[in-house]
N, C-alpha and C positions, 0 to 999 in steps of 0.2 A: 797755405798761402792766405794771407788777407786782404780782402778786394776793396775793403771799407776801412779809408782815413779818419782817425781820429775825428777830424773837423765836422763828418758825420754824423758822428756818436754823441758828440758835447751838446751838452744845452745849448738852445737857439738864442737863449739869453744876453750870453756874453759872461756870465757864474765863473764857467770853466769844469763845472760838472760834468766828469767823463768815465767813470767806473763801471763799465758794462758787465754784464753777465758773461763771463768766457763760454759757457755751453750754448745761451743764444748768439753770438760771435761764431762759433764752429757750426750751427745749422744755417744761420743766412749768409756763410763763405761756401758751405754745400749748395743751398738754393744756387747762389749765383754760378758755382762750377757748371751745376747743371744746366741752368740757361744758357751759356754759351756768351755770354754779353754782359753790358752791364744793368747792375741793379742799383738804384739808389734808396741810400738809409732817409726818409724825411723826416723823420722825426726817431731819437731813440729816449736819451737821458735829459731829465728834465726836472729841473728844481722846484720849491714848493712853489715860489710864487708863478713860474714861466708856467707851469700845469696849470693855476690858477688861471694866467691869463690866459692861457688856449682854449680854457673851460673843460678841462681834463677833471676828471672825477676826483674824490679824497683818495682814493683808493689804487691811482692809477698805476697801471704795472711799468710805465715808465719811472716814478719816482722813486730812489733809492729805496731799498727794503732796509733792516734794522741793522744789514753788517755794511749799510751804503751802497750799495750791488744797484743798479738800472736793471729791470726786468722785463722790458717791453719796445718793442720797434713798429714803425709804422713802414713800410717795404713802398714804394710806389710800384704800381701794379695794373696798368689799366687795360692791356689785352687780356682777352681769354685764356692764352697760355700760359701767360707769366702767371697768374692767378693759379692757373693750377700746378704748375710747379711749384709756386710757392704752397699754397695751400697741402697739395700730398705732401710733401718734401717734410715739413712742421709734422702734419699727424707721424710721416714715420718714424718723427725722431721723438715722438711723445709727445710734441705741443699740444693739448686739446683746449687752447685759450685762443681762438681766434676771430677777429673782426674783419670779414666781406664785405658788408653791405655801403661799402664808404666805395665812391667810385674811381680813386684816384690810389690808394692804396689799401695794404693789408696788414691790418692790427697782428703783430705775435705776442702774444703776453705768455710770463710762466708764475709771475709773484704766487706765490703761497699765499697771501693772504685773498687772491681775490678766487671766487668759482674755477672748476675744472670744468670739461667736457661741455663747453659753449661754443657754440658758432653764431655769431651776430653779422 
């Protein structure tokens, strides 16, 4: 089942930029089974200049990788539990690309091009 509309995934831009990663797609449709509820995507795919303006890095694991692929979500996450459902849930399934310290949601990133085994 997928819990997350298109309209989530696409750049906030207005682009139309929607090519997500299907294996992060199947872990934040797990998250959200597990939670019970809903979860929303607030940020996933995101073009060069919409990253630009959010002040997203060169490198950010939302913006398409080199076969056009989105590799990065931003979960909104703001209880304790949901945080860590999401949080375990990622490491089990091998994300070790994660961003906490943001108090509204939870970075998953997988891009190859950026660091493994981070928590921020």
């Amino acid at each position: 089942m997928n819990y997350f509309p298109k309209s989530e995934l696409t750049c906030k831009c207005g682009c139309g930029l929607c090519k997500f990663s299907p294996f992060l797609l199947k872990v934040i449709n797990e998250i959200r089974r597990r939670l019970g509820r809903a979860l929303i995507a607030q940020s996933a795919c995101r073009c060069i200049p919409h990253n630009k303006a959010e002040g997203g890095e060169e490198t950010s694991d939302h913006l398409p990788n080199e076969d056009g692929i989105c590799e990065g979500i931003d979960l909104k996450a703001i209880h304790s539990h949901t945080r860590y459902i999401v949080i375990s849930t990622a490491l089990e399934y091998g994300i070790t690309r994660i961003g906490g310290r943001y108090k509204t949601f939870i970075h998953l990133g997988i891009a190859e091009r950026n660091p493994k085994e981070v928590i921020w």
